[in-house]
N, C-alpha and C positions, 0 to 999 in steps of 0.2 A: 292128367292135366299137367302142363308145363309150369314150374314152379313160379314166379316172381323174379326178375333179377333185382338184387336189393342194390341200393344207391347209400351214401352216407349223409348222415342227417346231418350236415352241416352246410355252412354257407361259402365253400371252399368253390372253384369254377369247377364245373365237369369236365372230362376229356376231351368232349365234341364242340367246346366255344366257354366262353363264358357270359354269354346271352342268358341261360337262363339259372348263373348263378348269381348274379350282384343283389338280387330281391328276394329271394325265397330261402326256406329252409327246403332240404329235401327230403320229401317221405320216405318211406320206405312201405310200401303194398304186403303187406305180410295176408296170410291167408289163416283166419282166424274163429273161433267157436262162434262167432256173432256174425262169420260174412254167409251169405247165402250159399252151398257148393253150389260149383259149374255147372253142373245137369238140373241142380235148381233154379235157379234164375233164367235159364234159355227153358226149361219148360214150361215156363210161365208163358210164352210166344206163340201166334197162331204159326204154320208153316211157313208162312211167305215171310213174316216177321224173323223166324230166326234165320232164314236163309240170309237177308240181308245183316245180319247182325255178324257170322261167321262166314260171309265172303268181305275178308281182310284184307288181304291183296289185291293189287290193280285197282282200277278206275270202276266206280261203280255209282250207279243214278237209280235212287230208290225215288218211285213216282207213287205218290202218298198220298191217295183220295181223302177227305177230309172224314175225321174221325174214325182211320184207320191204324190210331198208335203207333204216327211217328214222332214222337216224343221218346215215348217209351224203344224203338229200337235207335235212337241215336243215345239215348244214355245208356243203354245196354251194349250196344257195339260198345263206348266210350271205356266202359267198366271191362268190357271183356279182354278190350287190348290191354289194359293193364292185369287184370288178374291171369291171365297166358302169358305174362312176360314179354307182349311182343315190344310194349313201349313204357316208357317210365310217365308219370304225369306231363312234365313238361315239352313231354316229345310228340305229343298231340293237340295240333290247333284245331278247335271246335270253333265256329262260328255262327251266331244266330243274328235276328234283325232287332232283338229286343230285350234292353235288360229283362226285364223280367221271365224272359227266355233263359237269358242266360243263369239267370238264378236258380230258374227250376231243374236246367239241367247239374248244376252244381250239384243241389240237394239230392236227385235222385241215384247221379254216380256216388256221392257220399254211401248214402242206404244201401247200395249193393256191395261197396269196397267195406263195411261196418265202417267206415272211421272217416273224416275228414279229408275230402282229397284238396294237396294244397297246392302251390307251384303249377295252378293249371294255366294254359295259355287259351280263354275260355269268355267269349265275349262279345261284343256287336262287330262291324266293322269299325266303326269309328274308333270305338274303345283298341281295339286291338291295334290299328294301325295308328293311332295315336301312342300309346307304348313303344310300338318300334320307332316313330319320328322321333320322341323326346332322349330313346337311346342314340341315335346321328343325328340328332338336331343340326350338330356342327358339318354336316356333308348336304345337310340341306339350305345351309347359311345363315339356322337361329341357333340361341343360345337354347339350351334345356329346358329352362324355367318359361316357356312362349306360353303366349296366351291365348286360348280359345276366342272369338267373340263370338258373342250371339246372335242371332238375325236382328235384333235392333242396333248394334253396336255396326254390322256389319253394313247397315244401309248408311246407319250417321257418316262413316268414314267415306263409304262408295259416294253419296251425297258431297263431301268436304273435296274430292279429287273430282268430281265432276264438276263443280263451283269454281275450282283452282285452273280448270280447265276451259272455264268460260262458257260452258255448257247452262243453255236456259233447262233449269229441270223441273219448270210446271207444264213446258211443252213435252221435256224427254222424261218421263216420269225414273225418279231413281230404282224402285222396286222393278221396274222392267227392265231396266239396265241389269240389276242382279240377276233375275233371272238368264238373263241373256248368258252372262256370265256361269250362272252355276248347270245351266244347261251344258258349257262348255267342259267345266269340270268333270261333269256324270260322265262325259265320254274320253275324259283322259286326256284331257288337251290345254296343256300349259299355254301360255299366251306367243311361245316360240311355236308352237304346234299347228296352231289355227292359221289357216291359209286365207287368203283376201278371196275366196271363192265361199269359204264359209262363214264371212264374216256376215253381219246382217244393214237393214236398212236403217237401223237406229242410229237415229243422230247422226244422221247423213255419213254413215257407214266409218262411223269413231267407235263405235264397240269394241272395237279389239287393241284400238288405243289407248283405251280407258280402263280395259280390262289388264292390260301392260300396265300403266299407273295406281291401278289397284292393287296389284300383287307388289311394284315395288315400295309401295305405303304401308301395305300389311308387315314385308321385311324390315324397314326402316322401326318398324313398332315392334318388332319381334315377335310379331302375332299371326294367328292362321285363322281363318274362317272353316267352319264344317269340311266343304268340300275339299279344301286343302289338307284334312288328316289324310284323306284317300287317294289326293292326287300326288302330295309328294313324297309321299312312301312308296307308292306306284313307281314312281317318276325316277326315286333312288334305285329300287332294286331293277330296275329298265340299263338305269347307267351306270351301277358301281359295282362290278361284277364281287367283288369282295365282301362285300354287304348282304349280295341274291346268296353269296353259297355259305355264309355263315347258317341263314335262315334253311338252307337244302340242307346242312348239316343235323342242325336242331329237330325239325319237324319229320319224323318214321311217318305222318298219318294226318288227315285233314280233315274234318269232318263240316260238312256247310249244310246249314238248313235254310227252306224257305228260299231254294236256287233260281227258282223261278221268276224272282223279284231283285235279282241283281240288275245293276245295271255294267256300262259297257269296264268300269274302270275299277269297281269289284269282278268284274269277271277278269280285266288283264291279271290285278293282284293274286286272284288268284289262282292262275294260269303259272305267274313267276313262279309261285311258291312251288306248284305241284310239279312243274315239270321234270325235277331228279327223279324223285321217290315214283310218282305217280299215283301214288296211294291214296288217291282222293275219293271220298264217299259224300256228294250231293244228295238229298230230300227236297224233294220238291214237288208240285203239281202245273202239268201245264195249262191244266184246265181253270186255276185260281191264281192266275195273274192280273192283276189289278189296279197296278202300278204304272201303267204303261207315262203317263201323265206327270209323273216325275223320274223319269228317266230309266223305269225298268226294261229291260230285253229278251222280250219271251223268247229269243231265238236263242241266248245262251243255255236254256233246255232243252230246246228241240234238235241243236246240235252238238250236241254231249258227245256220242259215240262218233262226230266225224275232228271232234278236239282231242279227244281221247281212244282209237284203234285201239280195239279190244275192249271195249267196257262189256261190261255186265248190266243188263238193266232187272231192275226187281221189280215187280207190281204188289202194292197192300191195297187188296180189293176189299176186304173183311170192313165194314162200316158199323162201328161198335155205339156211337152217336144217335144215329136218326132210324125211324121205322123204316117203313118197306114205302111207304105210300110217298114219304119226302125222297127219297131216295130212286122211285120213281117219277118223279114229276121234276127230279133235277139232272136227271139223265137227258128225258125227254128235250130238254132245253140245252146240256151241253153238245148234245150230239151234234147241234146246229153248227158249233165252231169248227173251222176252218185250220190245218196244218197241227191235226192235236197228235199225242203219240199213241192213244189210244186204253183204255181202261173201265171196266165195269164194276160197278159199285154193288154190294150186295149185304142186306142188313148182318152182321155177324153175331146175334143172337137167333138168327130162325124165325125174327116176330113179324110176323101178316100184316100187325093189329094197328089201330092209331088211326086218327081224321085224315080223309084225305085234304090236300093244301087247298084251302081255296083263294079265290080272289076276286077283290072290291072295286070295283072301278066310281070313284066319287066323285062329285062337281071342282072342289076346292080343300083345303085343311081344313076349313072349319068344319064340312060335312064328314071328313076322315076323322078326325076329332070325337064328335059326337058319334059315330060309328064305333068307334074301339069302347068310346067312353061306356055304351051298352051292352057292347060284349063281356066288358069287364066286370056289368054288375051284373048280369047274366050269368058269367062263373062264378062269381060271389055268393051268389043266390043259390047254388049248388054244389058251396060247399068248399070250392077253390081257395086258398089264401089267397092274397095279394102280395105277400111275399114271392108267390112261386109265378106271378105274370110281370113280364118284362113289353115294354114295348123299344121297339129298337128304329132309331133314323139314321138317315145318312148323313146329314149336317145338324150343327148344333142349333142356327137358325129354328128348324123343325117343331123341338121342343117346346115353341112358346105354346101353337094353338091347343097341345096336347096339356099342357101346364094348366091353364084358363078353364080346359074342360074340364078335368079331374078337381079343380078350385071348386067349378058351379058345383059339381057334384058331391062332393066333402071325400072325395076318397085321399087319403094320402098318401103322399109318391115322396121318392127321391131321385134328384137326377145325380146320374153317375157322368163324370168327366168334369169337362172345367178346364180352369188355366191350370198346366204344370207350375208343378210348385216351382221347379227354378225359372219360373218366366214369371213370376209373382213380383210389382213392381217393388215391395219391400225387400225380397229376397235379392234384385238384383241390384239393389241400390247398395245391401251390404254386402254381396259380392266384390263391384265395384269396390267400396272401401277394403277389403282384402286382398284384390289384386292389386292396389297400389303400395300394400304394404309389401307383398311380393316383390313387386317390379313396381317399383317409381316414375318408371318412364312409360308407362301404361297411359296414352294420352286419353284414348277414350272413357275408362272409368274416371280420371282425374277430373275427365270435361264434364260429367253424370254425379258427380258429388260435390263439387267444391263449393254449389251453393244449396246441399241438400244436407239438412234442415239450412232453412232459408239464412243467409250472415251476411246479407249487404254487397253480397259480391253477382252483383245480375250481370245483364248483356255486357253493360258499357264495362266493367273488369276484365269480363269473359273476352271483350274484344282487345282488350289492350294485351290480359296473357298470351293469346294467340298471334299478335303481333310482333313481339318480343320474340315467343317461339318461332315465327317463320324468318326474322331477321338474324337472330343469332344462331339457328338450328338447331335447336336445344329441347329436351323433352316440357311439356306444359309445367309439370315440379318445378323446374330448374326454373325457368321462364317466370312464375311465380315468387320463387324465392328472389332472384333479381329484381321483381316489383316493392316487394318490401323492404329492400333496401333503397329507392327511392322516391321521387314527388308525385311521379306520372297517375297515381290512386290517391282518393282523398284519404283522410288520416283512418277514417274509421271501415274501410275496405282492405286499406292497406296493413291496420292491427289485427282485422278478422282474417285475413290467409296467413299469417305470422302466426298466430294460435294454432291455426288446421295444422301449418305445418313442423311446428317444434309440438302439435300431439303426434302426427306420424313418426318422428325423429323418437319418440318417448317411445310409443308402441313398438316402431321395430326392433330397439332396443330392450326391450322385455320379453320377447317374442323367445330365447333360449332361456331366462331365467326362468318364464309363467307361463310358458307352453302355449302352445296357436291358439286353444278353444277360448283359455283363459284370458290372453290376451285381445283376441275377438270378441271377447264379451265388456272388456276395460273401454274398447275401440267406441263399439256401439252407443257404451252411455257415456264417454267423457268426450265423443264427439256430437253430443244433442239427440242423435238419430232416434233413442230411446223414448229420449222427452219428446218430443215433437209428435211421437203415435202413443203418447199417452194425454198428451193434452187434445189427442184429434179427437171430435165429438162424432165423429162419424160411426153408424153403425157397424160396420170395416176395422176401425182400429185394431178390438181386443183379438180380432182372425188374422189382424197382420202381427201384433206383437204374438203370440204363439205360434205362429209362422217364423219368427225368429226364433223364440225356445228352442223349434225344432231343428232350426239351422245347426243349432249351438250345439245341438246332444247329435247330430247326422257329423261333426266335425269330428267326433269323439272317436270315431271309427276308422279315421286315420291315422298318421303316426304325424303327419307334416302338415303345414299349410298350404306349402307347393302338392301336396299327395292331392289333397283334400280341392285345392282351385283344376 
């Protein structure tokens, strides 16, 4: 086995860029009594597994029927290029669709290196290509510190440029405007991109005008929307050739899961990236693409080997998952698909045994409802927990009739999902308050809190800052603070934003003395936010104030408040 080459654990640049020294320490991969040896860990592998793990070089599309452990051979490839010396941690982009993806694969290259792997470039798309914008912010024309918005943040503003535009939006709905637009994004196409043949019929064919006025409102705010991590990172390494080859420098190796479910402007990204090295290894299934509907492109698997001359394709047929009988009755139904690359599924224990699938064809939900409701107490009655039966819908909707039944019935359930916690109205309200202590000029969070908990400042304020703002050009803060210096607010509006803002003027100012969390937590009670969901009698309250707890102690884990927004 080829040794480690060791790196020095410090935070000095490396000789290939200093892209991946300003943030990390650098490990050092030693091969140690606690790490598994070589021939241990790849015999852990069915054959088809490790073949794909130890073809390293060139372009390779491992096509990964479902619960055939590809998991297990992207963190084991991942571990292997490091313990052979072929790449240092940071010399390898892993990219998955899902933190929690990404997490597991963190942990399991961890367990096989024994120690902590750190300095990885290891993450969603967004995450990862959001990393590289905030390092050339300034070549995409934001500052560093930009602000993400979220899809409410992102319609209020789309909403404010199409009003400024004159646009009726109970006829042109704003939400279908964004789509239009983020439709435009998935395929990589800045608003200089889109041609008047692919504009659309909305709003008597203003989309692409509005979509030009949105992007230059987003820069004006120093802010991006989702689709903007993807597209002007895209967009940089397309035009700045000094930029692509730093990144061809850094990255020996790429590793992408879940290929199947890109879309057109993750496949250009990472088309730029792979095209020196070539050493890109996709996972994916053509047959479990499902995404089509927000802008995946099953053809960026189906034409792997005509992007990349010379790939290697791997098949993991082994299905370690499901019996023999599901396994049959899901072939039976993919076979039907059309343009697939081709693959057979076969149980990878040897087992015969198990129910075959059946299936119910019912009047309505209530009758599906009552149908499962008996099956469940049918395996109850023989024995089954109810821990171990899951029922599963496609929409959340679904879950009511199912709820009502299992009610009449006394059995007790939990449902799994819900709002994400950062889409929790409490959560983004103190957001908001933190991105303004960030960025001041943050007009959308400023517009989302100035009268949250409630201080006298409703419409008629809200219209006068916004007036100020568009005559003087000035961020809503600024806008504000010129209001309290004179008559245009009555006295007691105009003393309640004077308070908000000599507390932000406080907070930001403590923010190096008392550190982010600390000062996040002064923020929330000396600005009411506190009071206001402890006086709430609502059922709700005590789940949103621990929902703030948790905010408080998830900040903990950063070093910054810019890390941490």
């Amino acid at each position: 086995m080829a040794a480690p080459r060791r790196a020095q654990n410090s935070r000095n640049p490396c000789k290939l860029c200093s892209l991946c020294a300003t943030d990390y320490i650098r490990p050092v991969i030693p091969q140690t009594a606690d790490t598994p040896p070589l021939a241990d860990y790849l015999t852990r592998l069915n054959p088809e597994q490790r073949e794909a793990v130890e073809t390293l070089d060139g372009p390779l599309l491992v096509l990964a029927g479902a619960g055939t452990g590809k998991t297990r051979v992207l963190t084991t490839r991942f571990a292997h290029l490091l313990m052979t010396g072929r790449a240092q941690p940071w010399q390898v982009l892993a990219v998955t669709f899902t933190n929690k993806a990404a997490r597991e694969m963190r942990e399991r290259v961890s367990a096989i290196l024994g120690q902590p792997a750190e300095g990885l470039w290891l993450g969603t798309f967004h995450a990862l290509c959001g990393r590289m914008l905030r390092r050339h912010a300034e070549a995409a024309g934001l500052k560093s510190n930009f602000t993400i918005l979220d899809v409410d943040d992102q319609n209020r503003l789309l909403k404010q440029v199409c009003e400024a535009a004159g646009l009726d939006t109970k006829r042109w709905p704003v939400p279908a405007l964004m789509g239009v637009i983020q439709r435009w994004k998935d395929r990589g196409l800045t608003p200089e991109r889109v041609t008047p043949a692919e504009d659309t019929d909305f709003a008597n064919n203003r989309a692409m005008e509005l979509y030009a006025a949105y992007q230059a409102r987003l820069l004006q705010l120093n802010a991006v929307d989702f689709g903007d991590l993807l597209l002007l990172t895209t967009e940089l390494l397309r035009t700045d050739e000094a930029i692509l080859a730093q990144y061809h420098r850094l990255f020996r190796y790429i590793l992408v899961d879940e290929y199947q479910d890109t879309n057109t402007v993750q496949y250009l990204w990472l088309r730029l990236l792979a095209q020196a090295s070539r050493n890109i290894c996709c996972v994916g299934d053509d047959d479990q693409s499902i995404y089509s509907w927000r802008g995946a492109e099953i053809e960026n698997i189906l034409r792997f080997d005509r992007d990349f001359p010379g790939a290697k394709v791997v098949r993991l047929e082994s299905n370690y998952r499901s019996t023999t009988p599901i396994l049959g009755a899901a072939a039976g139904l993919i076979a039907h698909n059309e343009g697939r690359l081709g693959k057979t599924l076969r149980a990878g224990r040897n087992d015969a045994s198990g129910e075959k699938v059946s299936v119910l064809s019912l009047w309505d939900s209530e009758e599906e409802a009552r149908a499962v409701g008996e099956r469940i107490e049918r395996a109850q009655r023989d024995g089954q927990g109810l821990s171990e039966i899951a029922i599963l819908v496609r929409a959340g909707f679904q879950t009511r009739a199912f709820e009502e039944r299992l009610i009449t019935l006394g059995l007790p359930y939990r449902v799994v999902g819900g709002a994400k916690f950062y889409e929790r109205a409490e959560i983004r309200d103190a957001m908001a308050y933190l991105r303004i202590l960030s960025q001041p000029a943050d007009d959308l969070a400023f517009e989302r809190i100035v009268n949250q908990p409630k201080r006298g400042l409703g419409d008629t304020s809200m219209r006068e800052m916004l007036r100020v703002a568009r005559e003087r050009q000035v961020p809503l803060s600024v806008a504000a603070s010129l209001l309290t210096e004179s008559d245009a607010l009555r006295p007691r509006p105009r003393a309640a934003l004077r308070e908000l803002l000599e507390g932000f003027a406080r907070w930001r100012a403590g923010l190096d003395r008392e550190g982010h969390v600390v000062t996040a937590a002064l923020l929330l009670d000396e600005s009411g936010y506190v009071e206001m969901w402890k006086n709430d009698r609502s059922p709700e309250a005590p789940g949103r104030l621990e929902n703030l707890k948790e905010m408080l102690r998830a900040m903990g884990d950063y070093p910054t408040l810019q890390a941490f927004l």
